[in-house]
Backbone as numpy.savetxt, mean C-alpha at the origin, in Angstrom:
# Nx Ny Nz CAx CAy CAz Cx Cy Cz
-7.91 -13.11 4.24 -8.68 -12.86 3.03 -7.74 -12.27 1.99
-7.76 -13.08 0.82 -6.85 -12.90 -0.38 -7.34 -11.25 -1.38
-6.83 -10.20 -1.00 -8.09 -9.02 -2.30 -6.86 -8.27 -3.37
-6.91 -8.09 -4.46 -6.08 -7.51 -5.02 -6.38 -6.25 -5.13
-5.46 -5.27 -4.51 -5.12 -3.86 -3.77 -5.15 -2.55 -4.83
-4.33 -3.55 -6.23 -4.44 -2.69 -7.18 -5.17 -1.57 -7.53
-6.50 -1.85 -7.07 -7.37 -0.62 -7.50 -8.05 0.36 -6.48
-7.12 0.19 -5.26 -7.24 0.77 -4.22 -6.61 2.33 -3.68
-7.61 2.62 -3.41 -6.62 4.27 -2.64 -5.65 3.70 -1.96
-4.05 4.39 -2.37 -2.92 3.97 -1.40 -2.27 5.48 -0.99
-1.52 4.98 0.25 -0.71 5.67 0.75 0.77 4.91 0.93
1.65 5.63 0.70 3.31 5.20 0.19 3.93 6.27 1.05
4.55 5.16 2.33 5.66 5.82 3.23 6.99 5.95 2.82
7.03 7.00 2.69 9.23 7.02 2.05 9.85 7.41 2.81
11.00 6.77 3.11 11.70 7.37 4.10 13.34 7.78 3.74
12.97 8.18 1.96 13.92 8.56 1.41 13.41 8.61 -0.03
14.07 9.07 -1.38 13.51 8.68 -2.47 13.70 7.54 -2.58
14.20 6.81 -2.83 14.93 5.41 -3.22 14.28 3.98 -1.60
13.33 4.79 -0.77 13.42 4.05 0.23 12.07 4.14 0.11
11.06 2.95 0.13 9.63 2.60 0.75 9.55 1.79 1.76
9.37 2.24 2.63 9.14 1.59 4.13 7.63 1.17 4.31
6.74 2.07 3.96 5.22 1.04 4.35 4.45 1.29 2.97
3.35 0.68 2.54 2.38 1.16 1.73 0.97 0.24 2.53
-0.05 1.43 2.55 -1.19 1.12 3.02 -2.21 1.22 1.56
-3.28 0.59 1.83 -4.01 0.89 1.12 -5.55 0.68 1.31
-6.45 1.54 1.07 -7.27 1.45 2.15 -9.05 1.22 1.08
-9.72 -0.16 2.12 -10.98 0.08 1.09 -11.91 0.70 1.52
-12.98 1.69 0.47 -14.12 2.49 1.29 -15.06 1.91 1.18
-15.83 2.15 2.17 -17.69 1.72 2.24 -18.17 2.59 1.25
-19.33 1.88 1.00 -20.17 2.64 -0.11 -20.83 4.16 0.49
-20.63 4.52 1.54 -20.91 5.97 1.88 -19.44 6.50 2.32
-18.60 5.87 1.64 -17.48 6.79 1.95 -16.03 7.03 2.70
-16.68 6.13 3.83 -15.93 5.66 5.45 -14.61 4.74 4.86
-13.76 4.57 5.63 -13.13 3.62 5.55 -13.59 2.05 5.76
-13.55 0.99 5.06 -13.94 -0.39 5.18 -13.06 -1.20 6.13
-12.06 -1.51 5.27 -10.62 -2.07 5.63 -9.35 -1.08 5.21
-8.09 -1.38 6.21 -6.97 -1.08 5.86 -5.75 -2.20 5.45
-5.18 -2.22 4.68 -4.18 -3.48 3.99 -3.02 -2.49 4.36
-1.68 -2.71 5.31 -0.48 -1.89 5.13 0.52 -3.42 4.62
1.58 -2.92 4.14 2.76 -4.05 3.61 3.99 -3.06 4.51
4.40 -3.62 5.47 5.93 -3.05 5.36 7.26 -4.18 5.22
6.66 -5.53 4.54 7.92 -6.62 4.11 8.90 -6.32 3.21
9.83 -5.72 3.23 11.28 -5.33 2.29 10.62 -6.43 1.03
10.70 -7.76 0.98 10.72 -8.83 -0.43 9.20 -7.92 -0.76
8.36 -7.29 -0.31 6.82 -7.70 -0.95 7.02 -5.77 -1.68
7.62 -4.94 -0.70 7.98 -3.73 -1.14 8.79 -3.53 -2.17
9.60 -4.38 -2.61 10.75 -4.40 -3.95 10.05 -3.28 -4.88
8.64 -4.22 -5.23 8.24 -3.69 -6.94 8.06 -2.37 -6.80
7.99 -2.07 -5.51 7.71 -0.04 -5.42 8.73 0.40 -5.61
10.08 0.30 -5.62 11.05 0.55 -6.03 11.19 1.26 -7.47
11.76 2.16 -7.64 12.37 2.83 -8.77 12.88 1.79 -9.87
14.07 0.91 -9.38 14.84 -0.27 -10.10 14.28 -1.45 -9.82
13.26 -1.36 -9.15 12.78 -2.90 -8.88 13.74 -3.67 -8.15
């Protein structure tokens, strides 16, 4: 399922400044709960989190 994340609560794993290793991002149910979780840890898909891109 294709969802754009953008407007999602995230969480951003660093494993340095200059280093993003995972980003999750997570959707809530309408009372609150967690729905779904989306994590990315692909180096090409992580780039744009980058400082320099």
């Amino acid at each position: 399922m294709a969802k754009d994340i953008a407007t999602l609560a995230a969480l951003v794993g660093l494993l340095g400044p200059d280093a993003v290793m995972t980003v999750a991002s997570f959707e809530l149910a309408g009372d609150g709960r967690v729905a779904r979780i989306w994590v990315v840890r692909s180096p090409g898909k992580l780039r744009p989190w980058l400082r320099d891109g």
